[in-house]
C-alpha positions as CSV (number, residue, x, y, z in Angstrom):
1,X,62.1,100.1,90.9
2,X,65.4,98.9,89.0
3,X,68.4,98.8,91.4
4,X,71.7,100.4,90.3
5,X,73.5,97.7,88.9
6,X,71.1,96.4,87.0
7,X,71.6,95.3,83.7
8,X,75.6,94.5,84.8
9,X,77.1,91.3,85.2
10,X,79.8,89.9,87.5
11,X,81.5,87.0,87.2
12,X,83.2,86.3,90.6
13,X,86.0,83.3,91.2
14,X,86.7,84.4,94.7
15,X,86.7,82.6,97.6
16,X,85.7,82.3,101.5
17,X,85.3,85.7,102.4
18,X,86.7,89.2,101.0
19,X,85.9,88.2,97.2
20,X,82.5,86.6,97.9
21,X,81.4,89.8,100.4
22,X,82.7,92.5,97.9
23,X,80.1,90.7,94.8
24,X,77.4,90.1,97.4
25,X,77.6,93.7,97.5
26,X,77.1,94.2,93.9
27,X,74.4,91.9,93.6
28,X,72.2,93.5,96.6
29,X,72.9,96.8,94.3
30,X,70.9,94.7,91.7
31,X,73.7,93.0,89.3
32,X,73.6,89.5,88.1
33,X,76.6,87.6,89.5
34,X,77.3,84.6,88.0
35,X,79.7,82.6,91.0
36,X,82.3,80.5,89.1
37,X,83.8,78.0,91.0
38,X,85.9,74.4,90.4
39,X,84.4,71.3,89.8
40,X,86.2,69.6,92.7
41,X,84.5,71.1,96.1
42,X,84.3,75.0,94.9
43,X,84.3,77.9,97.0
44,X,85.9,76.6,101.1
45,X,83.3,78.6,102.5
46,X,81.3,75.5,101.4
47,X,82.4,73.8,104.3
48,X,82.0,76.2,106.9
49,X,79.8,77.0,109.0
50,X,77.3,76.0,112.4
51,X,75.5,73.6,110.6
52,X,77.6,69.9,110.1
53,X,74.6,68.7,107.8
54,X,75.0,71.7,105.4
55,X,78.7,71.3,105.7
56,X,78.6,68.0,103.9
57,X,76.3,68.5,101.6
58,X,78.6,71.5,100.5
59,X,75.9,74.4,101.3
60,X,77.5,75.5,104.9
61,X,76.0,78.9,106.0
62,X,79.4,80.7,105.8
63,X,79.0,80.4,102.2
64,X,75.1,81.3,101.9
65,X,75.7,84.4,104.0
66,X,77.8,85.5,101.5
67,X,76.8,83.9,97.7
68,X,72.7,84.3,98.3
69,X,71.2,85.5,94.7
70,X,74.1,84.9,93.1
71,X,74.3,82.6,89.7
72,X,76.5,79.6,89.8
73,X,78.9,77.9,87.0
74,X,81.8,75.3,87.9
75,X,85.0,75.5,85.7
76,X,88.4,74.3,85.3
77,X,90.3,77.0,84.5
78,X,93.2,74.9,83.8
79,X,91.4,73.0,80.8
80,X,91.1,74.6,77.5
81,X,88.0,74.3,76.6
82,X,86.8,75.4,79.9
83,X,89.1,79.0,79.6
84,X,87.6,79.1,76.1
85,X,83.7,78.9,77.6
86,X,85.3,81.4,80.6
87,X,86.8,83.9,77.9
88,X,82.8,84.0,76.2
89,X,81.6,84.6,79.6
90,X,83.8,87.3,79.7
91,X,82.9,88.8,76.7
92,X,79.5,89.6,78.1
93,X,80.4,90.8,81.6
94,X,80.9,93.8,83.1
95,X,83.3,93.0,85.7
96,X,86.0,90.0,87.0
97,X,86.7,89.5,90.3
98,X,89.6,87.0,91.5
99,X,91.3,86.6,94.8
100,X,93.9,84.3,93.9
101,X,97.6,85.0,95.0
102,X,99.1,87.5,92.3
103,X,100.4,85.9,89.6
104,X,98.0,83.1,89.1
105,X,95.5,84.2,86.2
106,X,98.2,85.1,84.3
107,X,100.0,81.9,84.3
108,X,96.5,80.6,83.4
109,X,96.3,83.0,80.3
110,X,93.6,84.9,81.8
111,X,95.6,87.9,83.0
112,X,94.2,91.7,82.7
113,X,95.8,91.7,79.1
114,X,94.1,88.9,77.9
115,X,90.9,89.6,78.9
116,X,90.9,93.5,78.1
117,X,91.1,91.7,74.6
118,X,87.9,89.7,75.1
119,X,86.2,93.3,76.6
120,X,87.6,96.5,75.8
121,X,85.6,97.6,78.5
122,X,86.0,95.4,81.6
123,X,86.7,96.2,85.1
124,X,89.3,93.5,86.4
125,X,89.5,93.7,90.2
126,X,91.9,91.8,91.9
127,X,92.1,91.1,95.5
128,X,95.1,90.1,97.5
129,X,96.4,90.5,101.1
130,X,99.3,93.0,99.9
131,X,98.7,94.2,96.5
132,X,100.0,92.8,92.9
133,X,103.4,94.3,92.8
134,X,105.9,95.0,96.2
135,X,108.1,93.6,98.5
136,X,105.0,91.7,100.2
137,X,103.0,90.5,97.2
138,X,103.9,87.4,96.9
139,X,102.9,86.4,100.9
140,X,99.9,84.2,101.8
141,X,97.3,86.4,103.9
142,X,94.1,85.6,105.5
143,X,92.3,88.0,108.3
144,X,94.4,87.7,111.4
145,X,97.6,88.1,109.6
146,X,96.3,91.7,108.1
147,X,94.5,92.5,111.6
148,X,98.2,92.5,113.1
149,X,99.6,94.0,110.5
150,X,97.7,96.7,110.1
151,X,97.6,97.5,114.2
152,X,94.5,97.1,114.4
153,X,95.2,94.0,117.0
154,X,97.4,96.2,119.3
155,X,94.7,98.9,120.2
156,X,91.9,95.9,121.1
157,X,91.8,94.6,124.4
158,X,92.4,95.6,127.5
159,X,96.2,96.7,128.8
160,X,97.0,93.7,130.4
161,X,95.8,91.5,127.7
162,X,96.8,93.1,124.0
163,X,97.0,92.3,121.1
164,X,93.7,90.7,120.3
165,X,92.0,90.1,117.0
166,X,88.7,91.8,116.1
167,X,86.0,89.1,117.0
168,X,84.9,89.2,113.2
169,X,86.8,89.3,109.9
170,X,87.1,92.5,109.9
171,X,89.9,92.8,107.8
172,X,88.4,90.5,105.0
173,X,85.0,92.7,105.4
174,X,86.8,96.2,105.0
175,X,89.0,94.8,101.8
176,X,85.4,93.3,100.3
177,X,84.2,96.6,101.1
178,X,87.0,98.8,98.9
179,X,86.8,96.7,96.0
180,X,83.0,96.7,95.5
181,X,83.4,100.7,96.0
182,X,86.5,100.8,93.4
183,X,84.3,98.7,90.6
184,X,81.3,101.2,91.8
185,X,83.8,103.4,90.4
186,X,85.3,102.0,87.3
187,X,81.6,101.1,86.5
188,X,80.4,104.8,86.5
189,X,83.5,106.6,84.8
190,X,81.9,107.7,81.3
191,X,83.2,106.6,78.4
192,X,83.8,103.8,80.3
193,X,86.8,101.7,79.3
194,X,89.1,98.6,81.3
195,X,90.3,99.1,84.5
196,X,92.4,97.2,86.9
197,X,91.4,97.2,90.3
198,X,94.5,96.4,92.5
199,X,92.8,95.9,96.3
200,X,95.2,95.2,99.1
201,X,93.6,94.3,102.6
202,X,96.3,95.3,104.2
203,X,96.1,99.3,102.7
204,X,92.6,98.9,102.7
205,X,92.5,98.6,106.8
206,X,95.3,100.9,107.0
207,X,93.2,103.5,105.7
208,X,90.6,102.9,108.2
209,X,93.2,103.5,111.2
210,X,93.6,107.2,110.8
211,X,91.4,108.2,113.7
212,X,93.6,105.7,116.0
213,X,96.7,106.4,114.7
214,X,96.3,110.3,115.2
């Protein structure tokens, strides 16, 4: 039997963890994703993990948990030729996703606009701790930071001992979590044409907390 996805492709440039989970997703739902990373060192997640051996040698299991099955190119976005080889990539895909801070594909020429050129029918996802556009868009966020922001760290733990974090990622899981449902989405609106797919962590958790909050 075919999967859902299949027949779609995915090129994911994301990184450690809410990118990487959101197009593991995809690709258990049967799409190819094609992981395209730097030439110097790639995805962190590389480096992480239990194993020091499989740290080194750039395979850590923080990154197989989360890349297994997917495809693998290395780019440098910032050379010419290598956006050029990117933008033809694009031109067959189905969906981008990037976690960079906002800002940053545009200022490499790869924003939305350019590459809606490349694919009239794209879905662009974007993930970010706070969005693309407000007052908090432009701040650096990993897990803990959106964990306390959110609230989520002052209803764990015990009276005496609050706030404490969730003991997993929780916040980067939830976010990867939204944006694979959002390009679900996109993917299934008919005639399909581009989206952009704003995820913020931060609204993605909050909208988890209604059952605490009330």
């Amino acid at each position: 039997m075919s999967s859902p996805l299949t027949g779609y492709r995915v090129l994911d440039l994301t990184n450690v963890l809410a990118g990487p989970f959101c197009c593991h997703q995809l690709a258990h739902l049967g799409a190819e994703v094609i992981k395209v990373e730097r030439p110097q060192g790639g995805d962190l997640a590389r480096q992480l993990g239990a194993d020091p051996t499989l740290n080194q040698e750039l395979m850590g299991v923080s990154f197989l948990a989360q890349n297994a099955g997917k495809r693998s190119v290395t780019l440098d976005l910032k050379r010419p030729a290598d956006r050029e080889t990117f933008l033809e990539l694009v031109a067959t895909a189905d969906v981008v996703v990037e976690n960079f801070r906002p800002g940053v594909m545009r200022r490499l020429g790869l924003g939305f606009e350019t590459l809606r050129e490349a694919n009239p029918e794209l879905v662009y996802c974007a993930i970010s701790g706070f969005g693309q556009d407000g007052p908090l868009a432009n701040y650096p966020a990993y897990d803990q930071i959106i964990q306390g922001m959110a609230g989520v760290m002052s209803i764990t733990g015990a009276p005496e001992n609050a706030p404490y974090r969730v003991g997993y990622p929780l916040a980067d899981t939830v976010g990867g979590l939204t944006a694979a449902m959002a390009i679900n989405a996109a993917l299934a609106e008919r005639p399909r044409k581009a989206h952009f797919v704003d995820i913020s962590m931060l609204e993605s958790v909050l909208a988890t907390m209604g059952w605490a909050v009330s």
